[in-house]
C-alpha positions in Angstrom: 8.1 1.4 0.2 8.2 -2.7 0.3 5.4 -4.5 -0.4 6.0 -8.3 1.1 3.3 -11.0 0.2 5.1 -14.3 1.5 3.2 -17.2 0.1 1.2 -19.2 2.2 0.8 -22.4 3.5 -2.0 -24.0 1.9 -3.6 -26.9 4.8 -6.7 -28.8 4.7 -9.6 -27.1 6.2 -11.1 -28.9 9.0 -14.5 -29.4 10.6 -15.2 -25.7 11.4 -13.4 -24.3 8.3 -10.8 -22.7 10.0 -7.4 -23.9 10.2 -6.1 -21.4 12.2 -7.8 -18.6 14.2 -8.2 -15.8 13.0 -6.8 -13.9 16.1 -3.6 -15.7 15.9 0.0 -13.6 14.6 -0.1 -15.4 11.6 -3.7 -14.4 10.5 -2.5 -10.8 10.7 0.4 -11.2 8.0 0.2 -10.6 5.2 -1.3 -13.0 2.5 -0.4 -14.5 -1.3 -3.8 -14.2 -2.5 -4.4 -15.0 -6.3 -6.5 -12.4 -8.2 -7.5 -15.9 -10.1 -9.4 -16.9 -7.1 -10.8 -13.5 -6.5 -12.4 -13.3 -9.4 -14.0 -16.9 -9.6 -14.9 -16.1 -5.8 -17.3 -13.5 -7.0 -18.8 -15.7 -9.5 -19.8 -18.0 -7.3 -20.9 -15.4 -5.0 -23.0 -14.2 -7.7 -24.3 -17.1 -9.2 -24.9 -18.9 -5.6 -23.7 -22.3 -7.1 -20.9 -24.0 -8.3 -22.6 -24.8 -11.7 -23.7 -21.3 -11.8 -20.1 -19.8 -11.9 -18.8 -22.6 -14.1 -21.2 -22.1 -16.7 -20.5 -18.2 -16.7 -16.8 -18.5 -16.8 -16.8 -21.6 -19.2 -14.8 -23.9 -16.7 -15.3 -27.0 -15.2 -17.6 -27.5 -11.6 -14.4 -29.4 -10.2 -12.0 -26.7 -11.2 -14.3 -24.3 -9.7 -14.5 -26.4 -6.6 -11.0 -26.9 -6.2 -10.0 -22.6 -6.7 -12.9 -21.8 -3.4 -10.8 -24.8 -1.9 -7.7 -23.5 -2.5 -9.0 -20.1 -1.5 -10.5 -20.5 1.7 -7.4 -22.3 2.5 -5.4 -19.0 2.1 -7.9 -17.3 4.2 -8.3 -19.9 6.4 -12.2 -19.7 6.6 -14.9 -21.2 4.9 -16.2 -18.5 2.6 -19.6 -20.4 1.5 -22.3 -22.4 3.5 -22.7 -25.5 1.6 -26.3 -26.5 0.5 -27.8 -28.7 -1.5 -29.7 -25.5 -2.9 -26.2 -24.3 -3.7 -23.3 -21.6 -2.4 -24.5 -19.4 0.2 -22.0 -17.1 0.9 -21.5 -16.2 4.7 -20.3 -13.1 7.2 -16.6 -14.2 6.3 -17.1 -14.4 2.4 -19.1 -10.7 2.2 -16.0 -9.8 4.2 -13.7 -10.8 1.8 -16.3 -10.2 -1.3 -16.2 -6.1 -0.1 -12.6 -6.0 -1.0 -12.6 -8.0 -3.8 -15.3 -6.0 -5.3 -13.0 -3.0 -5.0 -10.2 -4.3 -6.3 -12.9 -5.5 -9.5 -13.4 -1.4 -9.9 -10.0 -0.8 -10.3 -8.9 -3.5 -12.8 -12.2 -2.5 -14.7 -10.6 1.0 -14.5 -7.2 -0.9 -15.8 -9.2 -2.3 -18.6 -10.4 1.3 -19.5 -6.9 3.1 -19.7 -5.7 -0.1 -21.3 -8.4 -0.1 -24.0 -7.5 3.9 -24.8 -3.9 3.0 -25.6 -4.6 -0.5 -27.5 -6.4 -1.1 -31.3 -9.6 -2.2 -30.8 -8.7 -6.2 -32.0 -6.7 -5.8 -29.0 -9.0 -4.8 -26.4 -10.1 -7.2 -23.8 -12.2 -7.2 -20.2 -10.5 -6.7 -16.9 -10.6 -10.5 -16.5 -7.7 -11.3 -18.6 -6.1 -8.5 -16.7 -6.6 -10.5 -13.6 -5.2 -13.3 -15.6 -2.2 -11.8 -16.5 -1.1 -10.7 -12.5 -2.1 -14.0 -11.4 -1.7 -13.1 -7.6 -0.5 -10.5 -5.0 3.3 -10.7 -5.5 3.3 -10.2 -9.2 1.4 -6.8 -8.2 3.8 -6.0 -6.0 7.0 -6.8 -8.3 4.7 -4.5 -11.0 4.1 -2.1 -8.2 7.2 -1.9 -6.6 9.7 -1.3 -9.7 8.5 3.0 -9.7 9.7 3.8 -6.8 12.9 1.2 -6.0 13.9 1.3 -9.7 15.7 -1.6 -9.9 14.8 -5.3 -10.4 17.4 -6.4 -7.7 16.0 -4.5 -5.2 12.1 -5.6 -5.8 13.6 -9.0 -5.7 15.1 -8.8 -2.0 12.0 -7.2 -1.3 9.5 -9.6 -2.3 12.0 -12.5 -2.1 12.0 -14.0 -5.1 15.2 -13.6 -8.0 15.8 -11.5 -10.3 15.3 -13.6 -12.9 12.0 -14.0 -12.0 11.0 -10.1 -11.4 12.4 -10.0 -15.0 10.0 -13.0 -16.0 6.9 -11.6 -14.6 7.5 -7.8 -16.3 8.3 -9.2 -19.8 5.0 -12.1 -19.5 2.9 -9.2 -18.3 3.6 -6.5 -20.7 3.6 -9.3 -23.6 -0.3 -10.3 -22.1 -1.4 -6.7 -22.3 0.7 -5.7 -25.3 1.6 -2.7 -23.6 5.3 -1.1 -22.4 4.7 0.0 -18.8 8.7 0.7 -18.0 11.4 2.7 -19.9 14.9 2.1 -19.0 17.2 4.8 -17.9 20.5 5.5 -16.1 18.1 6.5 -13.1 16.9 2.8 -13.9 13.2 1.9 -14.6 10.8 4.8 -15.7 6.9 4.4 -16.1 5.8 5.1 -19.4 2.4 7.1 -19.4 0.4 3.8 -19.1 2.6 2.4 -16.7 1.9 5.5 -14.5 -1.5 4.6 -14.7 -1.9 1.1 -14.4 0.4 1.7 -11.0 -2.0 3.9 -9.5 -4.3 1.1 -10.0 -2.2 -1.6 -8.6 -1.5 -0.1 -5.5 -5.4 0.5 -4.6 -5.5 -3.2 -5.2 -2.5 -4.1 -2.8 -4.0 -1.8 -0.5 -7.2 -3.6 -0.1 -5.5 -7.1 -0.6 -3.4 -5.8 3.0 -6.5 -5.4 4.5 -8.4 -8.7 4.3 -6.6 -10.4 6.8 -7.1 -7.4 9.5 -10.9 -7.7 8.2 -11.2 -11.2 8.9 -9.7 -11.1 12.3 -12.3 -8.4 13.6 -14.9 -10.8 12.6 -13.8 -12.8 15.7 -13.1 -9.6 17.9 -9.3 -9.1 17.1 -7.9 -5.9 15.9 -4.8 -6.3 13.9 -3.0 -5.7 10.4 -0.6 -3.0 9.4 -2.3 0.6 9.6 0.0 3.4 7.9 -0.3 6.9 8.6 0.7 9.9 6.9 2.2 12.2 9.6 2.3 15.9 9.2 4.8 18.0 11.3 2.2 19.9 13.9 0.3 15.8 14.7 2.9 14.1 14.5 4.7 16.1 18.0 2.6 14.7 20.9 -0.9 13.7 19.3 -0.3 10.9 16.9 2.1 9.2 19.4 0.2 9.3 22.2 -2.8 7.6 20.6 -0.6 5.1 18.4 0.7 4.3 22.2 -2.7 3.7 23.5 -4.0 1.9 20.9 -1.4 -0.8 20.4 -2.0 -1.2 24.4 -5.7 -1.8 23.8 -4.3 -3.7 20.8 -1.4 -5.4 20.2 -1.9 -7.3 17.5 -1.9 -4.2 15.8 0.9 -3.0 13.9 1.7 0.7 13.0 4.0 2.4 10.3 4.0 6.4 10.1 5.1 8.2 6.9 6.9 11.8 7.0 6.5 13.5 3.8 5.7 16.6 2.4 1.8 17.0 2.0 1.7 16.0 -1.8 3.7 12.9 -1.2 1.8 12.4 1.4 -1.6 13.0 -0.5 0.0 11.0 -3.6 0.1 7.9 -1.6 -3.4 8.5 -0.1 -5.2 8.8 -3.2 -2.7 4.8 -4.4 -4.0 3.7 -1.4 -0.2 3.1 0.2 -1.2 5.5 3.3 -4.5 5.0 5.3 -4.8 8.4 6.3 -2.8 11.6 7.0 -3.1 13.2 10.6 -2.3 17.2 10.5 -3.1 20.7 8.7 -5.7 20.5 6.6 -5.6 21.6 3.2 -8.1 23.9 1.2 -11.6 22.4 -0.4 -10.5 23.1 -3.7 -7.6 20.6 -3.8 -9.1 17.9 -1.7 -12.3 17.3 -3.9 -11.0 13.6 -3.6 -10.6 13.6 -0.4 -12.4 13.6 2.9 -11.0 16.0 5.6 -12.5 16.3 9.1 -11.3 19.1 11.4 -10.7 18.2 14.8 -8.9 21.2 15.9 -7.9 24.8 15.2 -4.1 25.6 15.8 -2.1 29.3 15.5 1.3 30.1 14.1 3.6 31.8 16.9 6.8 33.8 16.5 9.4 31.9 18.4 12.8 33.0 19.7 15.4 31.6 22.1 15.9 32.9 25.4 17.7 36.0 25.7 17.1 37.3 22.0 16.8 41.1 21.8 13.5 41.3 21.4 12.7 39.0 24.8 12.0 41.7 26.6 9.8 43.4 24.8 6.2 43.4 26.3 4.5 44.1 23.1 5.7 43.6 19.4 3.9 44.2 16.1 4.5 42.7 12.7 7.1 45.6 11.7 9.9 44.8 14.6 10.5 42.2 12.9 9.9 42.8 9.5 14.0 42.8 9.2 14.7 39.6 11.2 16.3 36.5 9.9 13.8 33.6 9.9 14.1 29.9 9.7 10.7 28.8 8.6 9.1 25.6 7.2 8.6 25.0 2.9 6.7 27.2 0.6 4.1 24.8 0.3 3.9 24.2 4.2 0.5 26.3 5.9 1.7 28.1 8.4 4.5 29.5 5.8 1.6 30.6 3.7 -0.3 32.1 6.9 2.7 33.8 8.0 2.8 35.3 4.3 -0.2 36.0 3.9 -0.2 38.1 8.0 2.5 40.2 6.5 0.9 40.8 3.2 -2.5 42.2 4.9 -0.3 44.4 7.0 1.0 46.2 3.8 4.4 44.3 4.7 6.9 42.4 2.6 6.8 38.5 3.4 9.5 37.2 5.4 12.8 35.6 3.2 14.0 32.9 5.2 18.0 32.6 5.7 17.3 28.7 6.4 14.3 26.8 5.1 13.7 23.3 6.2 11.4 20.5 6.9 13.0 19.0 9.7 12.0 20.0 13.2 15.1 19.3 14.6 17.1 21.2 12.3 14.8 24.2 12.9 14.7 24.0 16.8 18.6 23.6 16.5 19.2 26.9 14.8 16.7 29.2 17.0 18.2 27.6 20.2 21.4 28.5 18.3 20.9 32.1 17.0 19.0 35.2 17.3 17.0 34.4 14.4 13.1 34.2 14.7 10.7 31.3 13.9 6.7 31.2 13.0 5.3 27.6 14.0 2.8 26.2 16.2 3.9 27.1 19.8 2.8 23.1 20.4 5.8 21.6 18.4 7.9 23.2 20.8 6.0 22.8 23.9 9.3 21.4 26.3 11.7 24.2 25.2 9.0 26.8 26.2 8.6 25.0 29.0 12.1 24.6 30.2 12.4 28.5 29.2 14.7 27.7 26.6 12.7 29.1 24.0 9.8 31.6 24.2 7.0 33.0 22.2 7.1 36.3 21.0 4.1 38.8 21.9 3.1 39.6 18.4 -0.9 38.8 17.3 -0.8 36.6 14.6 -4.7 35.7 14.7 -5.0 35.7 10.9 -3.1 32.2 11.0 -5.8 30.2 12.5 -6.3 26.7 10.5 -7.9 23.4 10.9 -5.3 20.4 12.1 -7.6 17.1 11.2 -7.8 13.5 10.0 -7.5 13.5 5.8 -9.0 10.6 4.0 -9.1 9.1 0.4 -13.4 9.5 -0.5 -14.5 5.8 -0.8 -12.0 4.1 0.9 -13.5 1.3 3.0 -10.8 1.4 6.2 -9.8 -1.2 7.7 -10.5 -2.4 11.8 -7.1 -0.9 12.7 -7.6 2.2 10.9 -10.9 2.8 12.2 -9.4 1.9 16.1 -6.7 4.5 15.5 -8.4 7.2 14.5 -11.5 7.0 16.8 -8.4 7.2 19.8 -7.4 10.4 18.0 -10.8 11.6 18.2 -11.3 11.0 21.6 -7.9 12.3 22.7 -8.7 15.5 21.2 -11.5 16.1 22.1 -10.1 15.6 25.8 -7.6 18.2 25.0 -10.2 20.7 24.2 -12.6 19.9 27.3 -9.1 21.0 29.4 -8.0 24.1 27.3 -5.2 22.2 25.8 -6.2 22.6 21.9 -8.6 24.9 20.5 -12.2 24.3 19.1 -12.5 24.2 15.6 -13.9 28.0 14.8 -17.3 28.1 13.7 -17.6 29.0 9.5 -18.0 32.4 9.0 -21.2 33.5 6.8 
């Protein structure tokens, strides 16, 4: 993961408040927003006046002139209607205010975990947390240490030195008097708080990445970074299809797909690094956090190359091929879990696999390869079937009916792009259905 926040260019506003359009390539990168300014922005907002917000925050009117100034400049809009009756904040600024707002829940939720692990003398608001990040790429250093583990490596990637990723870890731990890294020979560690405050960070880059996107739909232009959590059976002919049409209906818009394991993939739904993950859908009881919407229903088939022994068979049940070798997805994968579960109901052992993977190359390279049998969605390999290099077994493996749908994080607010993307996928699946292609989602049984 790289998180890039290049500053920006702060210019004079002119007579309309913009400098430049929000439909223009530059309004869709991303932006060095300070979390300063944020949080003075939604004093103002809710005090309605300059005075208002100075008086609350204990600062002087000019300085809280000059932060909307140097704010809006970011942005390039006007965030506030000037009156003589005060700040009226206007469609841009409830834009922006909507994110800022969420990113105010989760430093208040920073402030919380903080305040558990700190003596009470020591406890502060989420304000001085604010304070102590300062803006978007001293999240991201923060952010970024977990995963690349290295300061050299968050420093190419946010492009600043070493020196000052350093910097910014030992001023920000000292502000919060809290150690959020431990050092190792794997490199940097998050303590227990670290983990958590992390979490928390990355919801906050997440909706800082969108504001710019939001901004741009207020003038009609879809654009930003949407990223996409791509599961094996949507990611085969769906997902690209619709990420094709879309970015022709759009191409401002800019796309990154993620191929993970379902709890990696989940993880980074729930941080906010993912916008959504397109595939199998997972059971109610571990998605309580999440929002899943079934699209269609999907069965696992028993695939063999062309020419196996049991090719010619018109008719197979679950017990010819109790013995076969099988390549078959993870444990945790669904259809490995339906296929067990098939066997198990018809007082049979589960398959062992001789080759386990989570690559569909890997897989289709093995059955084209050997005698050995496969159980996957007969859509992920629609062109062998169709070439007649591979074919699907006749066995009934009805009991492996699930839901393939669109899995979001509860509460997210998504941005333009998001909401363009999956409204395509939508509408391209329910296409498929109106011509056979996919099946209807089955009706709940009572």
């Amino acid at each position: 993961m790289i998180f890039q926040f290049p500053i920006g260019t702060v210019a004079m506003l002119g007579a309309t408040g913009r400098t430049t359009p929000a439909s223009s390539p530059e309004a869709g990168a991303d932006l060095d927003i300070s979390l300063r300014h944020l949080y003075v922005f939604m004093a103002v907002a809710q005090a309605g006046s300059i005075a208002g917000a100075a008086e609350k925050l204990s600062r002087a009117n000019s300085a809280i002139a000059r932060t909307i100034s140097a704010l809006e400049s970011v942005l390039r809009v006007r965030l506030f209607d000037r009156h003589a009756q005060g700040m009226l904040i206007n469609g841009y600024g409830r834009i922006v205010l909507a994110r800022a707002e969420r990113i105010a829940q989760e430093f208040n939720a920073m402030s919380k975990a903080l305040d558990a692990k700190r003596p009470s003398a020591a406890r502060a608001g989420s304000h001085l947390v604010f304070s102590s990040l300062l803006n978007s790429r001293r999240l991201a250093i923060v952010a970024g240490l977990p995963e690349r583990r290295s300061m050299a490596a968050v420093a190419r990637d946010c492009g600043v030195t070493q020196a000052a990723v350093s910097g910014c870890l030992k001023e920000f731990q000292e502000r919060l008097g809290v150690i959020l890294f431990d050092r190792s020979p794997k490199g940097f560690v998050p303590t227990d708080i670290g983990q958590v405050l992390i979490f928390h960070f990355r919801r906050c880059l997440a909706e800082l990445r969108h504001i710019g996107a939001d901004l741009g739909a207020m003038e009609g232009t879809v654009q930003g970074l949407v990223r996409i959590g791509a599961l094996p059976l949507g990611r085969t002919r769906i997902l690209p299809r619709c990420i094709a049409s879309t970015l022709e209906r759009y191409p401002r818009l800019r796309v990154a797909t993620v191929e993970s394991p379902y709890h990696l993939l989940a993880a980074q739904l729930r941080s906010g690094e993912i916008d959504f993950v397109f595939g199998a859908l997972r059971p109610a009881d571990e998605t309580a956090d999440l929002l899943q919407d079934a699209l269609f229903d999907d069965c696992v088939s028993v695939i063999a190359r062309a020419g196996h022994p049991l090719a010619s068979r018109r008719a197979l049940t679950m017990r010819d091929v109790e013995d076969a070798n099988w390549v078959l997805w993870r444990p945790e994968s669904p259809s490995r879990e339906n296929l067990r579960r098939c066997f198990r109901n018809a007082g049979l052992a589960a398959p062992q696999p001789s080759v386990e993977t989570g690559d569909l190359a890997i897989l289709r390279g093995v059955i084209l390869q050997s005698n050995m049998l496969t159980a996957i969605s007969a859509d992920q390999l629609r062109h062998e079937i169709a070439s007649g290099e591979l074919l699907v077994l006749p066995i009934d493996l009805g009991e492996t009916r699930r839901s393939i749908g669109i899995t979001q994080r509860r509460g997210a607010l998504p941005s333009p792009g998001t909401r363009a993307l999956i409204d395509e996928i939508r509408a391209q699946v329910d296409r498929m259905i109106e011509e056979g292609q996919l099946l209807p989602v089955a009706p709940p049984i009572l």
